[in-house]
Each structure stands twice: as structure tokens, then as C-alpha cells.
PDB file with one MODEL, atoms N, CA, C and O in Angstrom:
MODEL        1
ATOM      1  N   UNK A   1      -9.470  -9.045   7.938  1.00  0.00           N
ATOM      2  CA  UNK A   1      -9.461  -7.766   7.266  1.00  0.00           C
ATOM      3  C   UNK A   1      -9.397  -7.990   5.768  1.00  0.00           C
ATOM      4  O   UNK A   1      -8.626  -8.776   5.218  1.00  0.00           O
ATOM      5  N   UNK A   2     -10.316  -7.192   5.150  1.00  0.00           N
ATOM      6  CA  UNK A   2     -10.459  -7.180   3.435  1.00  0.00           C
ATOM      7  C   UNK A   2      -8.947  -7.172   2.827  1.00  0.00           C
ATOM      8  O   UNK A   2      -7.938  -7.178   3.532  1.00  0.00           O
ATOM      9  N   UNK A   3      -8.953  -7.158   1.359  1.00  0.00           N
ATOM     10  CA  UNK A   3      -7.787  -7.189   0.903  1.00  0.00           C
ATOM     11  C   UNK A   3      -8.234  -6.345   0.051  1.00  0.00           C
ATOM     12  O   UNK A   3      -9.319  -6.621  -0.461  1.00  0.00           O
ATOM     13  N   UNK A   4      -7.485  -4.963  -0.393  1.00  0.00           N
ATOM     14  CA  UNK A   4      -7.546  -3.651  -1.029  1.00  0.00           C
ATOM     15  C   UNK A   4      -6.710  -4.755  -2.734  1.00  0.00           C
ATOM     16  O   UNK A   4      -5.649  -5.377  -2.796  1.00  0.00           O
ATOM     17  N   UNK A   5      -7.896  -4.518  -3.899  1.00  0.00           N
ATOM     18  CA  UNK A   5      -6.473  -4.845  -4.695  1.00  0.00           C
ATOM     19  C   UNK A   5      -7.015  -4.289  -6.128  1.00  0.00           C
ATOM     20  O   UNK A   5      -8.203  -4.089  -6.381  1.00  0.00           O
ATOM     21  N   UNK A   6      -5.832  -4.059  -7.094  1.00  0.00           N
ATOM     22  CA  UNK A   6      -5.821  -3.247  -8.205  1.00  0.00           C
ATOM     23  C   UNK A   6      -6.503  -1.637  -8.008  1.00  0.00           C
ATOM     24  O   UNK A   6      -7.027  -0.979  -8.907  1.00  0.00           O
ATOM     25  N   UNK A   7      -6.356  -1.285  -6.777  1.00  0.00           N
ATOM     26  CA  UNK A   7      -6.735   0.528  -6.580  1.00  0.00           C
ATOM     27  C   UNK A   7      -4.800   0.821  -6.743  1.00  0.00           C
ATOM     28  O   UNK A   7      -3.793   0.387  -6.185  1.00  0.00           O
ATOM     29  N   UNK A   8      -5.200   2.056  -8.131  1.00  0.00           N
ATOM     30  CA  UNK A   8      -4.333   2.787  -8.518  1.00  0.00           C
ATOM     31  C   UNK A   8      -4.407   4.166  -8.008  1.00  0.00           C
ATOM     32  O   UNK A   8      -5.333   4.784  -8.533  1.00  0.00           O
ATOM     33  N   UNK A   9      -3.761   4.812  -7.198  1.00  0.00           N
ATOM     34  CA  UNK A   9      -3.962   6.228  -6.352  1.00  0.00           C
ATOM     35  C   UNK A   9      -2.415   6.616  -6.995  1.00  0.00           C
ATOM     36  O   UNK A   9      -1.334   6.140  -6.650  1.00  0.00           O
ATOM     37  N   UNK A  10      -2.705   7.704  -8.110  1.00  0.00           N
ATOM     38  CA  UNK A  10      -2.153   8.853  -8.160  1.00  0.00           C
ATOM     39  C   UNK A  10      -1.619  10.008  -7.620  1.00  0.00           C
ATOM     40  O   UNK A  10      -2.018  11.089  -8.055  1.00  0.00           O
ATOM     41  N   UNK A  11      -0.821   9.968  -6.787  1.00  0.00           N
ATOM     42  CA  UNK A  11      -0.707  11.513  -6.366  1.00  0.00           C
ATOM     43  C   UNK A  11       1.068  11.942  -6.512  1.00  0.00           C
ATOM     44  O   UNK A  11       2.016  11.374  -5.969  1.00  0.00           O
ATOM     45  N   UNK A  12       1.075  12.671  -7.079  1.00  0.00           N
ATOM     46  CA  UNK A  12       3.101  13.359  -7.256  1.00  0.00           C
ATOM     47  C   UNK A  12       2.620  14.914  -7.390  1.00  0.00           C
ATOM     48  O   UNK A  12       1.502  15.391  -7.582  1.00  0.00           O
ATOM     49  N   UNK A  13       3.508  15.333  -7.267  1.00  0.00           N
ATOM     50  CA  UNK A  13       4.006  16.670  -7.285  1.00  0.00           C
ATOM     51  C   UNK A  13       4.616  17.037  -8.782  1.00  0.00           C
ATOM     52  O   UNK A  13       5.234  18.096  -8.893  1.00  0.00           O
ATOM     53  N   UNK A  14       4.443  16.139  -9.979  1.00  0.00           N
ATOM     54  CA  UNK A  14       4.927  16.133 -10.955  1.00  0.00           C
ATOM     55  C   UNK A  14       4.003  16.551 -11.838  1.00  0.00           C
ATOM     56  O   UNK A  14       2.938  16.101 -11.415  1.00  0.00           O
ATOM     57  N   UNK A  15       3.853  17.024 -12.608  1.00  0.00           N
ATOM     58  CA  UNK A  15       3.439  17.651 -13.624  1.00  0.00           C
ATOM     59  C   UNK A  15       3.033  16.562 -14.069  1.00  0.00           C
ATOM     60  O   UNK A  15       3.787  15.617 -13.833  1.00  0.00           O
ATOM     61  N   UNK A  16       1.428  16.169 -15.048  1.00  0.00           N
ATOM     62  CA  UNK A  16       1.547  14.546 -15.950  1.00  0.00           C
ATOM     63  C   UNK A  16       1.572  15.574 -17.132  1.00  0.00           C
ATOM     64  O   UNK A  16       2.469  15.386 -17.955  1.00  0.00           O
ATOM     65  N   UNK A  17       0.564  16.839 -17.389  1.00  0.00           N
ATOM     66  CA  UNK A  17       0.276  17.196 -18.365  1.00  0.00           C
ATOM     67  C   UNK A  17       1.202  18.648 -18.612  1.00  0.00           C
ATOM     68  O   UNK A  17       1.101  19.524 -17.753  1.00  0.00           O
ATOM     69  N   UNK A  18       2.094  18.873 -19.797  1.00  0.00           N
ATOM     70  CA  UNK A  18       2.980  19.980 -19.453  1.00  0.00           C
ATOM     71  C   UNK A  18       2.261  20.893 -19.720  1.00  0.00           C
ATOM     72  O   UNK A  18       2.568  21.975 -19.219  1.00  0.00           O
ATOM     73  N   UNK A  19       1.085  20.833 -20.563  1.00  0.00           N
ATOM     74  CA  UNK A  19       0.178  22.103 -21.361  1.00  0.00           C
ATOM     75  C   UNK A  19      -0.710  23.031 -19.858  1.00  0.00           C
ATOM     76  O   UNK A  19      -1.318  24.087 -20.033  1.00  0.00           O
ATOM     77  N   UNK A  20      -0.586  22.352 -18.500  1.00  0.00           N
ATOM     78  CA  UNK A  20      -1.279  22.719 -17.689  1.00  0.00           C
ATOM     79  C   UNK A  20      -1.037  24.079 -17.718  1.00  0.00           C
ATOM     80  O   UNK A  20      -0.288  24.385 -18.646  1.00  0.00           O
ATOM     81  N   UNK A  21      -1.530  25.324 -16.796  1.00  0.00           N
ATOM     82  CA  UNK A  21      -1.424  26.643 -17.457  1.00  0.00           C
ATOM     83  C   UNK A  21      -0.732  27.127 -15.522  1.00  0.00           C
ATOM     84  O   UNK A  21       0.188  27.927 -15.352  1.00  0.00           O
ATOM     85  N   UNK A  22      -1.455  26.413 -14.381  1.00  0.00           N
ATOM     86  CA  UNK A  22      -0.335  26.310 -13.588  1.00  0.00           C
ATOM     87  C   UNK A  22      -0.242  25.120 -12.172  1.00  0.00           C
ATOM     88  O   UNK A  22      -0.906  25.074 -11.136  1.00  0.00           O
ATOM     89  N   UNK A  23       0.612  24.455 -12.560  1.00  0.00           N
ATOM     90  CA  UNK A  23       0.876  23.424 -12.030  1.00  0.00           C
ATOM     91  C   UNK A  23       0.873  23.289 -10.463  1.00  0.00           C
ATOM     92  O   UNK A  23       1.020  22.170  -9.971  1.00  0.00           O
ATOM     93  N   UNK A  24       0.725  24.294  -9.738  1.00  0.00           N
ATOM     94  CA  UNK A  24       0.572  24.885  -8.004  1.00  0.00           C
ATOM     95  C   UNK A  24      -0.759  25.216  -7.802  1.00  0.00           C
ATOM     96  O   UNK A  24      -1.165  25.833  -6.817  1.00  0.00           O
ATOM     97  N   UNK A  25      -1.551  24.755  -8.858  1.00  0.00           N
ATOM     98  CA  UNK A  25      -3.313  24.862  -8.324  1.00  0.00           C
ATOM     99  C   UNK A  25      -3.594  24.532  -7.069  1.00  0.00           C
ATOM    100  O   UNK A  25      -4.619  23.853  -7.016  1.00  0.00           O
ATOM    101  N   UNK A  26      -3.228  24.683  -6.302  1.00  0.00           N
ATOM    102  CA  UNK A  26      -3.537  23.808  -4.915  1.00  0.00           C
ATOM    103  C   UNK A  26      -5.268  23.754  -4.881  1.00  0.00           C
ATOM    104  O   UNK A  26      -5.759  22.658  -4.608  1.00  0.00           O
ATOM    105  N   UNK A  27      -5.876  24.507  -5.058  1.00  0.00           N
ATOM    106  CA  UNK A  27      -7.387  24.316  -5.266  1.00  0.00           C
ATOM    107  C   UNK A  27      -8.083  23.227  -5.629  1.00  0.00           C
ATOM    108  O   UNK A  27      -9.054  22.774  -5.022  1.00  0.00           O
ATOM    109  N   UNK A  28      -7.481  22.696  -6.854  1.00  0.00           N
ATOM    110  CA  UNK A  28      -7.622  22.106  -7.674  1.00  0.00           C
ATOM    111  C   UNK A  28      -6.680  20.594  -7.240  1.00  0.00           C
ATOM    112  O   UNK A  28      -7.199  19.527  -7.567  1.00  0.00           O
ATOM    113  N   UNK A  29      -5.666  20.570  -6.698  1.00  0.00           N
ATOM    114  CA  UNK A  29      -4.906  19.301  -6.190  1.00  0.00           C
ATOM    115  C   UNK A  29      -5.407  19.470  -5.122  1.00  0.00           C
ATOM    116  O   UNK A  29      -4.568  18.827  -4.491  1.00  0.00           O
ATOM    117  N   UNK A  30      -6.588  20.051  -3.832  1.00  0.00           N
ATOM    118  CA  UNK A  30      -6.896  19.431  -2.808  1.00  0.00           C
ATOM    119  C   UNK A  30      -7.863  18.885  -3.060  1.00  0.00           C
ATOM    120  O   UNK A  30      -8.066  17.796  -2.523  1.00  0.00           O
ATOM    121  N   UNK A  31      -8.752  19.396  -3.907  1.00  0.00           N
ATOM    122  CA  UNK A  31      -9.778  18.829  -4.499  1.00  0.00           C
ATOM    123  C   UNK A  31      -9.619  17.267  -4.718  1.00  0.00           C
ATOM    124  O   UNK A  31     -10.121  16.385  -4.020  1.00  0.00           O
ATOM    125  N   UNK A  32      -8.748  17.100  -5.926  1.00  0.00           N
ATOM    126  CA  UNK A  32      -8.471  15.424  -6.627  1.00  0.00           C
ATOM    127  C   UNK A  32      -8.133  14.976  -5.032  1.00  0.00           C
ATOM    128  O   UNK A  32      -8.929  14.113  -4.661  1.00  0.00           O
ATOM    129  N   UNK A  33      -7.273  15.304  -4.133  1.00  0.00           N
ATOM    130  CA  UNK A  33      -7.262  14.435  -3.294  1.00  0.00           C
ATOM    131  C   UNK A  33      -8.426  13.632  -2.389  1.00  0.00           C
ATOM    132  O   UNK A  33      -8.779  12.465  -2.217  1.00  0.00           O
ATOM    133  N   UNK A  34      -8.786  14.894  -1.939  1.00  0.00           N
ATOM    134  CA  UNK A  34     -10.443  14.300  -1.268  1.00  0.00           C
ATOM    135  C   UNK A  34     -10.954  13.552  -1.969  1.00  0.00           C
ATOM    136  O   UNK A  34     -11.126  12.414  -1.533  1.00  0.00           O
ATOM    137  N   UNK A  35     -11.506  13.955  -3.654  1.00  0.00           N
ATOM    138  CA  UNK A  35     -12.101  13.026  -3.899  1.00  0.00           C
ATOM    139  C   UNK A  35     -11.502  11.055  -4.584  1.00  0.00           C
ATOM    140  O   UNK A  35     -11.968  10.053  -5.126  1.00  0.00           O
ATOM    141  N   UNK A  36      -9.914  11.742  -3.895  1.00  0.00           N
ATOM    142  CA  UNK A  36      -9.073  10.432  -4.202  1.00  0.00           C
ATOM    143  C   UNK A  36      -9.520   9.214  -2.803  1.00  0.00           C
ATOM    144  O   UNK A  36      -9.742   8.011  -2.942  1.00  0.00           O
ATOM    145  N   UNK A  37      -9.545  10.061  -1.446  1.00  0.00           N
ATOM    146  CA  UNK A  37      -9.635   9.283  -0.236  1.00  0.00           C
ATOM    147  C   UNK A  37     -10.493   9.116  -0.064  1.00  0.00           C
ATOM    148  O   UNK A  37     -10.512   8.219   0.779  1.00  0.00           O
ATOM    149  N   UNK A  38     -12.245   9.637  -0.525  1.00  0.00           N
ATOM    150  CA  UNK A  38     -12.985   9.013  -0.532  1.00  0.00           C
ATOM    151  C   UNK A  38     -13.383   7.692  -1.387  1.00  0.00           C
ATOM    152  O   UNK A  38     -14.017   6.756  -0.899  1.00  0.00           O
ATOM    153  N   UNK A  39     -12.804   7.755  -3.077  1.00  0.00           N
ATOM    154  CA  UNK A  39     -12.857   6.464  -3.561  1.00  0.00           C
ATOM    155  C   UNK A  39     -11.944   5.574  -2.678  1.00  0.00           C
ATOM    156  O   UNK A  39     -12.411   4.573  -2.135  1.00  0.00           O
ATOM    157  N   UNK A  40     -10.845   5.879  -2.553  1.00  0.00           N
ATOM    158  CA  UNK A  40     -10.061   4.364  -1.519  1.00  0.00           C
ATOM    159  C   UNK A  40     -11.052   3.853  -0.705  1.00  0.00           C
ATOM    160  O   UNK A  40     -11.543   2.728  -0.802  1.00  0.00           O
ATOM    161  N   UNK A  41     -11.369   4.813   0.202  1.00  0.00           N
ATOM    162  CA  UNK A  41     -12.396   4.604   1.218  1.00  0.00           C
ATOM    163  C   UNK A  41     -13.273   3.671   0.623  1.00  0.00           C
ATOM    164  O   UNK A  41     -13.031   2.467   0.696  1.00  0.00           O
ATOM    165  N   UNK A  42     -13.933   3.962   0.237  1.00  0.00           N
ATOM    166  CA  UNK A  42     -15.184   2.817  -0.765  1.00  0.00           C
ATOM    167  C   UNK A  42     -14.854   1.688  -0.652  1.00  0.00           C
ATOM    168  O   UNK A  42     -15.603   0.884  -0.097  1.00  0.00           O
ATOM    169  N   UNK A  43     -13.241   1.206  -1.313  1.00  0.00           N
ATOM    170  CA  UNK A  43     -13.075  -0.178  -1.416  1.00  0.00           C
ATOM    171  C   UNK A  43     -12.639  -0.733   0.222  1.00  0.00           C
ATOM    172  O   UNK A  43     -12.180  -1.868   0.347  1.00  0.00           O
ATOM    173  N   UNK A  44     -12.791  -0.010   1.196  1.00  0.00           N
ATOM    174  CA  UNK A  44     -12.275  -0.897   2.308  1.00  0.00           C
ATOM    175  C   UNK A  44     -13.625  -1.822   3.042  1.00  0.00           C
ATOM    176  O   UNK A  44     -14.759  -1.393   3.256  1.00  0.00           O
ATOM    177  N   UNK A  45     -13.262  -2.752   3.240  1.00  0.00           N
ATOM    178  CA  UNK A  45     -14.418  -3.763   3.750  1.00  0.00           C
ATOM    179  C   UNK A  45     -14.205  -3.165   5.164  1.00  0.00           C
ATOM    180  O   UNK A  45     -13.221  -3.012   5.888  1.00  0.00           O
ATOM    181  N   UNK A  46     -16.435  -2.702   5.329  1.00  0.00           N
ATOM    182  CA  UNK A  46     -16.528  -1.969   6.676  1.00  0.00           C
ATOM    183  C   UNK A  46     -16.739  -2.789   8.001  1.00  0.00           C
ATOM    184  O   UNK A  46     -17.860  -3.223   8.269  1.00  0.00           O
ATOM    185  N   UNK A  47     -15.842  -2.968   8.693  1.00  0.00           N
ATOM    186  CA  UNK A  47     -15.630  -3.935   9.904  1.00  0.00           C
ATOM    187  C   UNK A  47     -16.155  -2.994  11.580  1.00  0.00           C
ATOM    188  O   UNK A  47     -15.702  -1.850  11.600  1.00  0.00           O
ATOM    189  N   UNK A  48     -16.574  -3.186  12.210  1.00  0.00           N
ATOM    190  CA  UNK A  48     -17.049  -2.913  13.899  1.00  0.00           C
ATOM    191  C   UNK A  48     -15.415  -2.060  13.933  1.00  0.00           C
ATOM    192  O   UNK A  48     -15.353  -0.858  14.190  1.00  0.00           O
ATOM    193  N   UNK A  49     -14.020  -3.002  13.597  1.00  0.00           N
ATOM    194  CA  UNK A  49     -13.393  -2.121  14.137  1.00  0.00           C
ATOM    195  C   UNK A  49     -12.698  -0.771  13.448  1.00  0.00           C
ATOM    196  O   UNK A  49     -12.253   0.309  13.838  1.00  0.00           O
ATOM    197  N   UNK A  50     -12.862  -1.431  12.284  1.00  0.00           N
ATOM    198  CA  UNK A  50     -11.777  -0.260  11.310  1.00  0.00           C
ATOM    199  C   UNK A  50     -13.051   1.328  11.126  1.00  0.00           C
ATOM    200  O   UNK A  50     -12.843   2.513  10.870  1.00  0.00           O
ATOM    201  N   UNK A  51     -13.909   0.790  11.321  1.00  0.00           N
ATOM    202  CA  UNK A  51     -15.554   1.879  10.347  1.00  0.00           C
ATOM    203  C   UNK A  51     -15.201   3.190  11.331  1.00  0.00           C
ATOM    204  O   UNK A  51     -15.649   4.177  10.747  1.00  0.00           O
ATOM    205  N   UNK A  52     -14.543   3.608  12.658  1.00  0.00           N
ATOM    206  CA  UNK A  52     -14.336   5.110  12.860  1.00  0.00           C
ATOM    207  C   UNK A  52     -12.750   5.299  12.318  1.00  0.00           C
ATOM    208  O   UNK A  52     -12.479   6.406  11.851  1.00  0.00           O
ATOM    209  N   UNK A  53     -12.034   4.607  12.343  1.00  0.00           N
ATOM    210  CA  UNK A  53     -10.571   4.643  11.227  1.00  0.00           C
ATOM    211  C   UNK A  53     -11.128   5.408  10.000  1.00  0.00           C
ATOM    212  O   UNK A  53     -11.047   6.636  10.042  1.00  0.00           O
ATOM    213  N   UNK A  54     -11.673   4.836   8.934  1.00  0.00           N
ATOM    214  CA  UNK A  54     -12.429   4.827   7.808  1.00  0.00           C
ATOM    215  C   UNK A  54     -12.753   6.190   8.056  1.00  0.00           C
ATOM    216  O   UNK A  54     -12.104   7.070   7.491  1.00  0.00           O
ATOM    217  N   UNK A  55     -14.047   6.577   9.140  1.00  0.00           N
ATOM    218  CA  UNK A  55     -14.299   7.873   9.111  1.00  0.00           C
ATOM    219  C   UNK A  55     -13.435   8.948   9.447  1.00  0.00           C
ATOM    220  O   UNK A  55     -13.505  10.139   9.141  1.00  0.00           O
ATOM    221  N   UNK A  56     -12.697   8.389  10.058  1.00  0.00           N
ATOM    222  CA  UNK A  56     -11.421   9.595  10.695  1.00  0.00           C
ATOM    223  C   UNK A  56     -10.904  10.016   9.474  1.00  0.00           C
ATOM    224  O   UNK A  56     -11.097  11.151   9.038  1.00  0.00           O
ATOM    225  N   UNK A  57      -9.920   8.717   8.600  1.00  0.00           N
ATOM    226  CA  UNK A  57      -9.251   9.109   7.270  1.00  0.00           C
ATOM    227  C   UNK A  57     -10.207   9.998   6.593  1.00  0.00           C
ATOM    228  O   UNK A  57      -9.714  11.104   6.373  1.00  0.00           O
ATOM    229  N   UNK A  58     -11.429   9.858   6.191  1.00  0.00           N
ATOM    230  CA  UNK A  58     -12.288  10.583   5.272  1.00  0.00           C
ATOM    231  C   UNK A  58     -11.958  12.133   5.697  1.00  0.00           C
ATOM    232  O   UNK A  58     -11.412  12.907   4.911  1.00  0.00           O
ATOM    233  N   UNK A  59     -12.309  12.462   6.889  1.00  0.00           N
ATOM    234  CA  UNK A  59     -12.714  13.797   7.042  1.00  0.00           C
ATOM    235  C   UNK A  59     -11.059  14.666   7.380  1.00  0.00           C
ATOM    236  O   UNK A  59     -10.903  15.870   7.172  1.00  0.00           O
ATOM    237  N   UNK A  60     -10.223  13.957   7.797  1.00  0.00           N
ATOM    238  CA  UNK A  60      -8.824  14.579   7.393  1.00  0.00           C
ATOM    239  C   UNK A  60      -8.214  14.627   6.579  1.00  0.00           C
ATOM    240  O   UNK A  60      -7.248  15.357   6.352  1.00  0.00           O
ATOM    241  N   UNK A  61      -8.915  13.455   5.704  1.00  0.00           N
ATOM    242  CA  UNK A  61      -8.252  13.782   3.770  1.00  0.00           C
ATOM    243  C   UNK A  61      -9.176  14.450   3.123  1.00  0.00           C
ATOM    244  O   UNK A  61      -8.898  14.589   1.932  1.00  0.00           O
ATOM    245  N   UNK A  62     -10.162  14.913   3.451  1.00  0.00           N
ATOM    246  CA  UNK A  62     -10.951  16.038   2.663  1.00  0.00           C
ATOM    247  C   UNK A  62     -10.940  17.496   3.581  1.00  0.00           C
ATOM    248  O   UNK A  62     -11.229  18.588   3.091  1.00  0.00           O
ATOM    249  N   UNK A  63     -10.626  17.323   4.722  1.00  0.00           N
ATOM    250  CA  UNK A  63     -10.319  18.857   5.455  1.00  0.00           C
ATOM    251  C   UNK A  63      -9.565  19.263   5.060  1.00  0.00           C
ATOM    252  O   UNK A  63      -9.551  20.437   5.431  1.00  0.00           O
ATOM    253  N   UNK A  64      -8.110  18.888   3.923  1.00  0.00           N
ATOM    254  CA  UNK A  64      -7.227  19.672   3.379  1.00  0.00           C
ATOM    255  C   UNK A  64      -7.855  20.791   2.780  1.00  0.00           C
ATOM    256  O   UNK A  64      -7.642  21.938   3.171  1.00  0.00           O
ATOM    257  N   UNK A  65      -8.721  20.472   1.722  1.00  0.00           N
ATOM    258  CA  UNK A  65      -9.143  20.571   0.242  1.00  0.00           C
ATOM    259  C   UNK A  65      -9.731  22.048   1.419  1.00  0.00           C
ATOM    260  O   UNK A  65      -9.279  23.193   1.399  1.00  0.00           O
ATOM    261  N   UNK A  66     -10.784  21.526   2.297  1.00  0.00           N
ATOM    262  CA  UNK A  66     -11.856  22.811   2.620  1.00  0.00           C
ATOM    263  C   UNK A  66     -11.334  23.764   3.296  1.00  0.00           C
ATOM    264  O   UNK A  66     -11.871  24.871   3.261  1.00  0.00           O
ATOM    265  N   UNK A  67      -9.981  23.509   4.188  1.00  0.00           N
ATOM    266  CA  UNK A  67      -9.293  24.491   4.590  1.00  0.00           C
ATOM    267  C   UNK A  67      -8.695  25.662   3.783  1.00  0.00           C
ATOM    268  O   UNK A  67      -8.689  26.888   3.892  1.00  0.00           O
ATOM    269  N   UNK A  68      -8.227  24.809   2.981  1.00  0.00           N
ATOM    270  CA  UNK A  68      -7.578  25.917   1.960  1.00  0.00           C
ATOM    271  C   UNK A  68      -8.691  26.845   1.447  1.00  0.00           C
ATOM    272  O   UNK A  68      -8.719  28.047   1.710  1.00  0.00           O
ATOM    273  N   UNK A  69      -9.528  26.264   0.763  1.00  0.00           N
ATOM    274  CA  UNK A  69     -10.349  26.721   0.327  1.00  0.00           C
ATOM    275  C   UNK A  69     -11.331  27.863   1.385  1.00  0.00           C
ATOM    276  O   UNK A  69     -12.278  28.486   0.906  1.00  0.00           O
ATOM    277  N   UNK A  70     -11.006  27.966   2.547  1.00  0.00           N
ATOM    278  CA  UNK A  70     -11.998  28.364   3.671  1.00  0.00           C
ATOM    279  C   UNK A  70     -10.696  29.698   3.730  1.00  0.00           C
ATOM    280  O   UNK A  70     -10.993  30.889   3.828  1.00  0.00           O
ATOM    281  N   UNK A  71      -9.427  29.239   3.655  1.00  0.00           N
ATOM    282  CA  UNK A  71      -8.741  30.669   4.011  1.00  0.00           C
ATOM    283  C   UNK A  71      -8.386  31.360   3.040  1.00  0.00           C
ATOM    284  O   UNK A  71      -7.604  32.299   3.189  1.00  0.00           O
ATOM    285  N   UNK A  72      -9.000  30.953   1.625  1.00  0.00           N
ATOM    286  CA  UNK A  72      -8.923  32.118   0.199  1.00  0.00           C
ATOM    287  C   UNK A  72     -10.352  32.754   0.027  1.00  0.00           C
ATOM    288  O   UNK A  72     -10.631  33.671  -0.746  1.00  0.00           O
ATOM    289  N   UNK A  73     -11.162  32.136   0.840  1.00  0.00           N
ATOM    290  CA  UNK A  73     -12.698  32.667   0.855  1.00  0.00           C
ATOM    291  C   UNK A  73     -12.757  34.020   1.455  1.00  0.00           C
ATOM    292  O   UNK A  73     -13.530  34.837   0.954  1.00  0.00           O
ATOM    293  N   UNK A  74     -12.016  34.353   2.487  1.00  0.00           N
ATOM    294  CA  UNK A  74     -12.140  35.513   3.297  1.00  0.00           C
ATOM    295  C   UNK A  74     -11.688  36.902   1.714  1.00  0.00           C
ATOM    296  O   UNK A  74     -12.227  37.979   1.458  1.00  0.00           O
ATOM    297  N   UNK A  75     -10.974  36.456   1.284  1.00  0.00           N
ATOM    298  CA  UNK A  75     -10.061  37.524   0.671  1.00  0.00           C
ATOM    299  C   UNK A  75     -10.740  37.908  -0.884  1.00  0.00           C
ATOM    300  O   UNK A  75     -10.200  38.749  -1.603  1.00  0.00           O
TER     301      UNK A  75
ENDMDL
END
């Protein structure tokens, strides 16, 4: 199995920037995530066994982002 190395993944609940206007964007933080688990994704070396792992993680770390987004659409 590959070796993942120098990937820096960001994610807190902390504020980085205080000027933000509101820090509970969830729109906007499901977003960065998806497109956080798809870069990880990238760096994993694709093996026979890990490659539906790989796809599984993808589409449950970006179904956050579209869910939300799917139940503010109605309204």
C-alpha cells in the first residue's frame, strides 16, 4: 500500500479568518470539504483492492455538500 505524505487537510470548526461575515456557511464548508476528499483521494495509489474504498469515500464525502444543498433547494 502507497504511502500518503506531506497532504495537509484542513478542516476545524474554527474560524481562520475573523473578517468572515458568517462563520456557519455550511454551504460553503460542505463545499471545501468535497472538494477536500476528492484531492486526498488523488494522492492514494489505486490498487484492485482499495479502488471501491476510494470510490465509496468519494461519494460520501461529497454527498454531504449535495444533501444540504438538495434540502435548501426546495425552499
Amino acid at each position: 500500500m502507497g504511502k500518503i505524505s506531506n497532504y495537509k487537510c484542513q478542516m476545524s470548526n474554527q474560524i481562520q479568518n475573523p473578517n468572515i461575515k458568517n462563520k456557519y456557511d455550511l454551504a460553503e464548508r460542505t463545499s471545501k470539504f468535497g472538494e477536500e476528499v476528492i484531492d486526498f483521494s488523488k494522492q492514494i495509489i489505486e490498487s484492485i483492492i482499495n479502488k471501491p474504498l476510494v470510490s465509496q469515500f468519494i461519494r460520501s464525502g461529497t454527498s454531504v455538500g449535495a444533501n444540504y444543498i438538495d434540502i435548501f433547494s426546495n425552499y
